[in-house]
ZAPA-629624 format. One record per residue (C-alpha): residue in three letters; x, y, z. Coordinates in steps of 0.05 Angstrom, whole numbers, plus 5000, padded with zeros to 4 digits. Example, Ala and Ser with C-alpha at 12.3 -4.5 7.8 and 13.67 -1.06 7.14 Angstrom:
ZAPA-629624
ALA524649105156SER527349795143
END
This chain:
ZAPA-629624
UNK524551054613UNK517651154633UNK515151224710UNK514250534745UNK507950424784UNK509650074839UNK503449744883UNK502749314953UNK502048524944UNK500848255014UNK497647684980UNK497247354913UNK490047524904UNK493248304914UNK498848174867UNK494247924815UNK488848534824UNK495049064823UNK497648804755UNK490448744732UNK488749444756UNK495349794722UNK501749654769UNK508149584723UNK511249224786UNK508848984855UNK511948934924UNK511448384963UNK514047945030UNK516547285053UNK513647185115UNK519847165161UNK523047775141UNK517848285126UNK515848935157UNK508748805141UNK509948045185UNK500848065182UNK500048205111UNK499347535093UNK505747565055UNK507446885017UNK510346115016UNK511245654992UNK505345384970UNK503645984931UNK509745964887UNK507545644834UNK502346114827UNK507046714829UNK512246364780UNK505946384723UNK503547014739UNK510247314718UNK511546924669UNK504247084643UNK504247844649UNK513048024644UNK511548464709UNK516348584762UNK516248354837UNK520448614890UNK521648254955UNK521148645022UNK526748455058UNK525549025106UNK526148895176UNK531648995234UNK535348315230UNK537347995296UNK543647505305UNK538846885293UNK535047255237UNK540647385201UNK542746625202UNK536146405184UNK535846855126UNK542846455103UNK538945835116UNK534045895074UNK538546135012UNK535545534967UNK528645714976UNK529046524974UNK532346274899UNK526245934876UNK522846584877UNK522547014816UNK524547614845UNK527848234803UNK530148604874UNK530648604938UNK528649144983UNK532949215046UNK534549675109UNK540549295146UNK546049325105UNK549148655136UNK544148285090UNK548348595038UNK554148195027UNK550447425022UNK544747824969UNK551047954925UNK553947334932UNK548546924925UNK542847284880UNK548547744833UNK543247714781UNK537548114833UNK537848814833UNK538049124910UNK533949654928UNK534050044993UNK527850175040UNK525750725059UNK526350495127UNK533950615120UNK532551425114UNK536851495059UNK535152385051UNK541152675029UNK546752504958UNK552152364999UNK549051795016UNK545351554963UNK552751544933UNK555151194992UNK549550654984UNK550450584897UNK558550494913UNK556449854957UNK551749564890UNK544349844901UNK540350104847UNK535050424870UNK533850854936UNK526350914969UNK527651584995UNK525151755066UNK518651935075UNK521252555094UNK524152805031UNK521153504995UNK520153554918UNK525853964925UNK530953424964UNK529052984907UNK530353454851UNK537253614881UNK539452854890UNK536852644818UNK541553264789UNK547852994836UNK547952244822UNK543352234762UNK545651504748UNK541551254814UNK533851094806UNK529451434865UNK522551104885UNK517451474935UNK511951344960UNK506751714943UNK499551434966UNK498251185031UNK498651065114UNK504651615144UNK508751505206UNK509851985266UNK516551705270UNK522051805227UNK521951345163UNK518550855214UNK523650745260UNK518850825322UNK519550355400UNK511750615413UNK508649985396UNK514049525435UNK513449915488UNK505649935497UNK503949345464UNK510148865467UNK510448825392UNK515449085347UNK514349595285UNK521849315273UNK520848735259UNK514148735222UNK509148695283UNK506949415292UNK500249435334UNK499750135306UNK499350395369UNK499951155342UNK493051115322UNK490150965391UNK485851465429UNK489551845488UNK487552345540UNK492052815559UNK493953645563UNK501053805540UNK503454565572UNK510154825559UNK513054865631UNK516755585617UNK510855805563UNK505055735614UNK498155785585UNK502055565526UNK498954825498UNK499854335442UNK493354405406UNK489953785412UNK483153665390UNK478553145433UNK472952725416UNK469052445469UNK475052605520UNK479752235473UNK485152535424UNK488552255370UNK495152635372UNK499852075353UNK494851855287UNK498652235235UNK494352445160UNK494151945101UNK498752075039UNK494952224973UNK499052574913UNK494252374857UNK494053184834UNK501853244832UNK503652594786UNK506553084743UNK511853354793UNK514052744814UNK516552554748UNK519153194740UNK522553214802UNK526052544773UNK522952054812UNK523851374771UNK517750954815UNK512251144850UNK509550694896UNK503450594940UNK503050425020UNK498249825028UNK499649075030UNK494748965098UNK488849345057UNK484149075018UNK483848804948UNK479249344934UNK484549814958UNK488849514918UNK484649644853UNK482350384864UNK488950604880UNK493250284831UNK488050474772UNK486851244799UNK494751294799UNK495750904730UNK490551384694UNK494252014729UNK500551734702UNK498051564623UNK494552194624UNK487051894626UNK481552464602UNK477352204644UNK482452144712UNK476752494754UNK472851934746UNK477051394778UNK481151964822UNK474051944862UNK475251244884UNK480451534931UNK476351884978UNK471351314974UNK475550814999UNK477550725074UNK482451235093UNK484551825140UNK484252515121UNK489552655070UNK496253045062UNK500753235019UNK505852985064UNK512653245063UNK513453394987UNK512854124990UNK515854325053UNK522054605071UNK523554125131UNK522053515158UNK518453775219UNK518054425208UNK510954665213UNK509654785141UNK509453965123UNK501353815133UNK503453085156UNK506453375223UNK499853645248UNK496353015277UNK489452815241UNK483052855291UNK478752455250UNK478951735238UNK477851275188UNK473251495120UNK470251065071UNK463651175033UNK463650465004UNK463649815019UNK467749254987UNK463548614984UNK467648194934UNK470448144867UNK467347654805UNK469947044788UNK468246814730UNK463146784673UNK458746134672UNK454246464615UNK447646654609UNK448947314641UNK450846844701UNK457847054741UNK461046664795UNK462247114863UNK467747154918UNK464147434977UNK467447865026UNK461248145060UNK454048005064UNK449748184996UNK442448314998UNK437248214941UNK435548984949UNK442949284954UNK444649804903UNK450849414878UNK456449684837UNK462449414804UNK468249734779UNK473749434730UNK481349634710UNK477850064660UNK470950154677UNK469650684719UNK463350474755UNK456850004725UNK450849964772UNK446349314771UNK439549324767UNK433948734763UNK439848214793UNK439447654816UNK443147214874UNK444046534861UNK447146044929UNK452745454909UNK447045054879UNK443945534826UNK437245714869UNK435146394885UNK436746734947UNK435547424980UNK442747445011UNK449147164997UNK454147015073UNK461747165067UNK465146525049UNK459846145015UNK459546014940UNK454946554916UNK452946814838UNK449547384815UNK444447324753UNK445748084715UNK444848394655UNK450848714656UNK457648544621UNK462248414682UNK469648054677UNK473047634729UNK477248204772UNK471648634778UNK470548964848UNK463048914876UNK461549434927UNK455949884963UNK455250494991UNK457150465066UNK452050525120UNK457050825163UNK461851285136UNK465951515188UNK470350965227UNK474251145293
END
């Protein structure tokens, strides 16, 4: 079977751009019971929409089903049985193994996959965890290349997902009290303030080592020792499948759409084997994100020194473009209905890229407000269309090279 690509939906407008862009499945929330509780995530009102869009494309669509439950959570999630069924979901991701026993009982036909907020790093246990009905593991974080090639060989009947692109966690797997404790909201249950990536002053010496400090590198007085690198294994597609990974799935669903896009198409040309993966591989450094790792893959420990990901980042946030909305659709005439994110001006260098189409720049355009007259900006939120020469398709990505490039 080949890999599945496996990208973040933390809205529909994200689920449709990841199976647009090249994602063979998509991950996505309810609201109530989600780790990512400010994604957006989905309800009611956007089932429909969902229902057709799988039935459309014969994609898969996992449910997050990821956070701690409490004693009133777990009652609620029993509660809402008839609804959760109206969803066409193929699996269900879960940490707390007492949701366990109602997802068999009442969704036998749903596959159960387990997060990787559960830790799951050894065979033992991914043995433990197929013997109670799961079919999939989302390894920790924390697993090597080498962890993963030793489970695949001991319970070769189990899939293994990883993630393989994306935001990392100081903490283990996630499981972290820092953002309850300094900003009274839980990374448990889906409310992380990400309070890891704050700026802190401070000097850490080694009472029996003195002279002895944790380096720590300041900015303006401030350190970001808590902010740990970005993911990015878009060179070493190769050994993950080799390693006998059977997903490989992207961190995201509170990033943009045009997150969304880059990623899932860079990682869906690494996969087929593009000739021309450099080309859309450069979208990864262009979009917003911290410096990158290669995370834990190819060390020897979790914390051991040698995994990149363990040395805090001192740099913020990157990004050399900026998103400013995606096309609509065609009304002819070279004519293309907008959805603006950010402000476009009449003499921005405008690009747009497409699921494949690496890059077309637009010259000689035109912007066009709700009623058809011409205008030397379009606002975020109002109808807007551009008047272009070029061939563009609704799900294209419209962007600009960012004024600012480095965000702290």
């Amino acid at each position: 079977m080949a890999i599945e690509l496996l990208s973040p939906a933390g809205n529909y407008e994200k689920l449709e751009t990841a199976f647009s862009y090249g994602a063979d499945a998509a991950y996505m929330g309810l609201t109530d019971f989600s780790l990512r509780k400010n994604a957006g995530n989905f309800d009611e009102d956007e089932l429909a929409k969902v229902r057709a869009l799988k039935e459309r494309t014969g994609k898969r669509i996992y449910c997050t089903m990821n956070i701690i439950f409490h004693e009133g959570q777990i009652e609620k999630l029993h509660q809402m049985k008839d609804e959760i069924a109206l969803w066409p979901f193929d699996a269900f991701i879960v940490s707390d193994i007492g949701t366990v026993p109602f997802l068999q009982k009442e969704f036998p036909d749903r596959e159960l996959h387990l997060s990787t907020q559960a830790s799951c790093m050894n065979s033992e246990a991914v043995k433990v965890y197929r013997d109670m009905g799961f079919s999939r593991i989302i390894l920790g974080r924390e697993a090597s290349l080498d962890d993963i090639r030793r489970i695949r060989d001991a319970v070769p009947d189990m899939e293994l997902e990883a993630f393989v692109h994306g935001a990392m966690c100081m903490a283990y797997s996630g499981r972290c009290l820092l953002s309850a404790y300094l900003a009274g909201r839980s990374g448990n249950q889906g409310d992380c303030a990400h309070t890891c990536r704050w700026k802190y002053r401070m000097a850490l010496e080694e009472e029996e080592r003195p002279g002895l400090y944790y380096p720590i590198e300041e900015e303006g007085g401030y350190t970001t020792i808590l902010s740990s690198k970005d993911l990015c294994m878009i060179d070493h597609v190769k050994e993950l499948e080799e390693a006998g990974l059977s997903s490989l799935k992207i961190e995201g669903r509170m990033k943009s759409v045009y997150y969304v896009a880059v990623t899932t198409r860079a990682y869906r040309k690494a996969i087929d084997g593009n000739p021309d993966l450099d080309r859309y591989r450069r979208d990864l450094f262009d979009v917003s994100h911290r410096e990158f790792t290669t995370g834990f893959f190819f060390s020897s420990g979790p914390i051991d020194g040698t995994a990149d990901v363990s040395r805090p980042t001192s740099y913020g946030y990157e990004r050399n473009y900026m998103f400013l909305g995606t096309v609509l659709s065609d009304r002819g005439n070279g004519i293309y209905e907008l959805d603006v994110r950010n402000q476009i001006r009449k003499e921005d260098a405008l690009e747009f890229i497409g699921p494949d189409v690496p890059l077309l720049k637009a010259e000689g355009f035109s912007l066009l407000d709700g009623d058809g007259n011409e205008v030397e900006k379009l606002d975020h939120g109002k109808a807007g269309f551009i008047r272009t020469g070029l061939e563009l398709k609704p799900g294209y990505i419209m962007r600009k090279e960012a004024e600012e490039k480095h965000i702290r």
